[in-house]
C-alpha positions in Angstrom: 0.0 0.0 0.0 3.1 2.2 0.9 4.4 1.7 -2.7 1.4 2.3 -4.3 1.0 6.0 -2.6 4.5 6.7 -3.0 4.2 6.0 -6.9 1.3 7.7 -7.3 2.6 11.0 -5.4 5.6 10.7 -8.1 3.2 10.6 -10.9 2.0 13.7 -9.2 5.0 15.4 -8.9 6.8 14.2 -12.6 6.3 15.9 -15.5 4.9 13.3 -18.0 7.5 14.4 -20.5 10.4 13.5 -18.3 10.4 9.7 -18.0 13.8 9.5 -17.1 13.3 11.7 -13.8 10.5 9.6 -13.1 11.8 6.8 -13.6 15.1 7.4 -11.3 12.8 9.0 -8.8 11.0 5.6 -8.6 14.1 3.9 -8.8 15.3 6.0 -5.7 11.7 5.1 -3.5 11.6 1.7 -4.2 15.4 0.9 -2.8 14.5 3.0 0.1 11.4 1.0 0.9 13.2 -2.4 -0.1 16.0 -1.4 2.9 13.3 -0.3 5.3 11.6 -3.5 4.8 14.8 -5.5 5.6 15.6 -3.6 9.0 12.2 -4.5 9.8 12.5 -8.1 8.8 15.8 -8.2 10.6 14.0 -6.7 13.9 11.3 -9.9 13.7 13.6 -12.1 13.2 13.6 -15.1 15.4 16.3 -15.3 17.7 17.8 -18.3 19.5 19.5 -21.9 18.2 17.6 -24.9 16.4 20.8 -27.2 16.7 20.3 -27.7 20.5 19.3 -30.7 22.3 15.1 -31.2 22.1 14.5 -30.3 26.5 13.3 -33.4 28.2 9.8 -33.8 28.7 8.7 -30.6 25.9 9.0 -30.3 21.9 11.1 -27.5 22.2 14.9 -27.3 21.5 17.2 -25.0 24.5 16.8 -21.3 23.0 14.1 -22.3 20.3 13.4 -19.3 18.1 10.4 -20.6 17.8 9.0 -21.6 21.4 6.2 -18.2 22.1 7.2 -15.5 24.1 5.6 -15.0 27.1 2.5 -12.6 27.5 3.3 -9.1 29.1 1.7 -8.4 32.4 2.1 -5.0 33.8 3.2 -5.1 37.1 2.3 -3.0 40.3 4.1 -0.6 41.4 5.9 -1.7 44.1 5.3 -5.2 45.6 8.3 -6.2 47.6 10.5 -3.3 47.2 12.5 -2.4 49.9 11.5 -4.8 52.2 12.6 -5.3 55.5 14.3 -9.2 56.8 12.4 -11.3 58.7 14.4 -11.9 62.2 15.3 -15.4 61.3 16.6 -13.9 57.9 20.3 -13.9 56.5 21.3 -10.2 55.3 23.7 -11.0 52.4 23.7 -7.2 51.6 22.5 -4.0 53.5 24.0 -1.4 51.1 26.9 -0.8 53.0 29.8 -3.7 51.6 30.4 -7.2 50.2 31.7 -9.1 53.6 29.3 -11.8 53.0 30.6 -12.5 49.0 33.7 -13.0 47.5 35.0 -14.3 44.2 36.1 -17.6 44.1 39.2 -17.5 46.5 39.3 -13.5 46.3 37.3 -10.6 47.4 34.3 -9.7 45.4 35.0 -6.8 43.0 32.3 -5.2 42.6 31.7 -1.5 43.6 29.4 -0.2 46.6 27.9 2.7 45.9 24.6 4.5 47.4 23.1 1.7 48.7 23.6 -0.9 46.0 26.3 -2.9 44.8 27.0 -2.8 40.9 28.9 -5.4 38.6 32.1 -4.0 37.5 32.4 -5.4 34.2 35.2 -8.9 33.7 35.9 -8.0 37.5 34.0 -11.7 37.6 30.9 -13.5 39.3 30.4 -13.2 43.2 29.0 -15.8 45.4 28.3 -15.9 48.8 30.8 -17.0 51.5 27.9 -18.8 53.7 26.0 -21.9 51.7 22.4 -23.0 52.0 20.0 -25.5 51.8 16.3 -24.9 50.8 15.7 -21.1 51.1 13.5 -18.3 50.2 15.5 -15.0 48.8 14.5 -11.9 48.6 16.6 -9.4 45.9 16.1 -6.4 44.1 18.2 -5.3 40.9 17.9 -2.6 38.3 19.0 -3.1 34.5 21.2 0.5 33.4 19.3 3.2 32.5 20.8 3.5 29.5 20.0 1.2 26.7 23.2 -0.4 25.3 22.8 -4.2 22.9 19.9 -6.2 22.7 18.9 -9.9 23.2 21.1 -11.4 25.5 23.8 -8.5 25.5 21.4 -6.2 27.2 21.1 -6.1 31.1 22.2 -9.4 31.3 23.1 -11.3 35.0 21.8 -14.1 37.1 20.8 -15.6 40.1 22.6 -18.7 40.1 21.4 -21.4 42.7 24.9 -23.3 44.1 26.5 -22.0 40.8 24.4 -24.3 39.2 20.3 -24.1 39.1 19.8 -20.6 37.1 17.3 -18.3 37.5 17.6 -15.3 34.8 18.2 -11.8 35.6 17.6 -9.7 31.6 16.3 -6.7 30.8 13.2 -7.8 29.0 11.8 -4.6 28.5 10.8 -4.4 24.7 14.0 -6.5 24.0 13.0 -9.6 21.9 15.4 -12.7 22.5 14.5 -16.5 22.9 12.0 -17.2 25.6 14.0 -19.1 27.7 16.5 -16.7 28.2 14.2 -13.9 29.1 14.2 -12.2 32.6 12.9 -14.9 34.8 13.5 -17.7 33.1 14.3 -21.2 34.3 17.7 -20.3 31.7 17.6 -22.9 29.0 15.1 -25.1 30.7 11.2 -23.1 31.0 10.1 -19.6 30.1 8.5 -17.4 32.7 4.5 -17.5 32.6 4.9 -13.9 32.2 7.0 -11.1 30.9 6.6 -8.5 34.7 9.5 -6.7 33.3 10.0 -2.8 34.3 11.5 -0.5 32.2 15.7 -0.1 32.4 16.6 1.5 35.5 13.8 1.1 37.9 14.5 -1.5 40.5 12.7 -5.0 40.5 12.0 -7.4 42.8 12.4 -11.4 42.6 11.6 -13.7 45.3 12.7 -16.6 45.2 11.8 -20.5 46.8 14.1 -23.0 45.9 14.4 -26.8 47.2 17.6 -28.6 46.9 17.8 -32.0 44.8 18.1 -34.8 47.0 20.1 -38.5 46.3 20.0 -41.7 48.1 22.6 -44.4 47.5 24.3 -42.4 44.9 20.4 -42.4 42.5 18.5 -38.9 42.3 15.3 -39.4 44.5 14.1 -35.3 43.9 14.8 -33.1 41.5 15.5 -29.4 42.2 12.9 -27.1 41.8 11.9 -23.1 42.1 9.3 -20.7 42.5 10.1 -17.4 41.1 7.9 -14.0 41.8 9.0 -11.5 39.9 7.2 -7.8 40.9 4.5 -9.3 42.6 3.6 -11.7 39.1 4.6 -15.5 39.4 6.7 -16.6 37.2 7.2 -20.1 38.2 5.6 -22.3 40.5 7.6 -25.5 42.2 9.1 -26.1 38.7 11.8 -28.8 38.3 15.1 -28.6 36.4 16.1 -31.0 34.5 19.8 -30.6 36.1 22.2 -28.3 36.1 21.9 -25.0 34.1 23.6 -25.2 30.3 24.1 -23.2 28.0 22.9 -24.5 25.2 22.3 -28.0 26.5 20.5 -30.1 29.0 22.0 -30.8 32.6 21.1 -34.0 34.8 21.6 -35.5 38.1 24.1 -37.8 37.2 26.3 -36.1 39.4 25.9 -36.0 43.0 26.3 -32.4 45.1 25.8 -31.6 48.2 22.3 -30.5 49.7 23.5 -26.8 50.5 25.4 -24.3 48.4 26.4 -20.8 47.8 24.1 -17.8 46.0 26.3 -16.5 42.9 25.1 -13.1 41.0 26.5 -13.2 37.3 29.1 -10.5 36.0 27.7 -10.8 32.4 29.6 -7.3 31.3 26.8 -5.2 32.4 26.7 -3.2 34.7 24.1 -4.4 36.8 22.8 -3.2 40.4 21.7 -5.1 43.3 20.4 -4.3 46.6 18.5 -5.2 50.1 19.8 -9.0 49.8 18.6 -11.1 52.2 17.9 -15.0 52.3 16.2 -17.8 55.1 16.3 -21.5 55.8 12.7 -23.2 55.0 13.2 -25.3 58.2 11.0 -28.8 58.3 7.1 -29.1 59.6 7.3 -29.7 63.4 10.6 -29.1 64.7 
């Protein structure tokens, strides 16, 4: 239809006795409109990998392009923001420094500033220096302000369980990438049932339940699994994994770990921010 107006507005504006102006005018139009249509095209474009494993249980390869992207659901605005530790909590960070993470056998790198802590781009990932066994986590982050890549180079980090079971940290907001990969996701494994994303630079909340994969005479008797509430929207209720977090492949329980482990946050080369930190033990029914 574009075309169409655009010729006729050249007919318009052309002397009929100069063909060859017209013609080179249409020329012109039509290889503008031909690269306009192939941004476009290139913006739709599926992203993600068909030469993945198929995930166990679903018909859909790790990063399918194709798998649907999950429905947007504006969130309120605020929902667990700023909020205070219960007294049996752990406070992993208060704003003030990074004594309760380090990096691998090193100090964590990362700068402290205003309340939050923010990646400091290669500096590396940071874990905590306490482990844990099933937990609920409460953490807040904010994606920079300013827009920089897209897909999975755009507020990238994540919230990974032990180092191993990952729950995505993305900036999600109008940023089109595969589904599993998208802020909230079980990475590689399940989408989020939503997209509760907020727009780059206001802070987010995730809390987080996770239960620890048990074994019993070396066999896997209970798989790992997560409930993720991201701004108030749930994104995941006591979903498995499959196994360890991959990239690009499927994990299992073939090998054994131990029922407690450290929190890491991902140093993805973006600076991200974290703040108000703070995590507590599940504890058993009647003791």
């Amino acid at each position: 239809m574009l075309t169409c107006l655009c010729w006729v507005e050249l007919r318009k504006r052309t002397a009929l006795n100069s063909p060859d102006i017209f013609m080179k005018k249409a020329l012109l139009i039509l290889a503008t409109l031909s690269v306009g249509v192939s941004f476009a095209q290139a913006a739709d474009a599926p992203i993600g990998y068909t030469d993945t494993p198929i995930i166990p249980g679903q018909k859909w390869h790790v990063h399918d392009p194709d798998r649907p992207i999950p429905k947007i659901v504006t969130p309120g605005t605020t929902f667990s923001h700023s909020a205070p530790a219960p007294s049996d909590a752990v406070i992993l960070f208060d704003g003030h420094d990074l004594s309760k993470w380090k990096n691998g056998n090193k100090p964590a790198g990362w700068k402290v500033e205003n309340g939050y802590m923010e990646v400091v781009p290669g500096s590396g990932s940071i874990q905590t220096r306490e482990q844990f066994g099933d937990f609920q986590l409460h953490l807040e982050f904010a994606t920079p302000h300013k827009v920089e890549g897209n897909s999975q180079g755009r507020g990238n980090s994540g919230v990974i369980i032990y180092g191993k079971y990952e729950v995505q940290v993305l900036d999600s907001w109008n940023n089109r990438t595969y589904a599993d990969g998208q802020a909230g996701a079980m990475y590689g494994h399940r989408p989020p049932l939503a997209n509760a994303s907020m727009v780059p630079g206001a802070w987010q909340s995730y809390d987080i339940i996770f239960e620890a994969p048990r074994w019993k005479d070396g066999k896997n008797i209970k798989k790992a699994n997560v409930t993720v509430i991201h701004n108030g929207v749930v994104l995941h209720h006591k979903q498995e994994y499959p196994g360890p977090t991959r990239h690009r492949g499927v994990g299992n329980y073939d090998q054994e770990h131990a029922p407690k482990g450290p929190i890491q946050l991902q140093d993805h080369s973006n600076p991200m921010r974290f703040r108000n930190i703070w995590i507590r033990s599940l504890g058993n029914y009647d003791e």
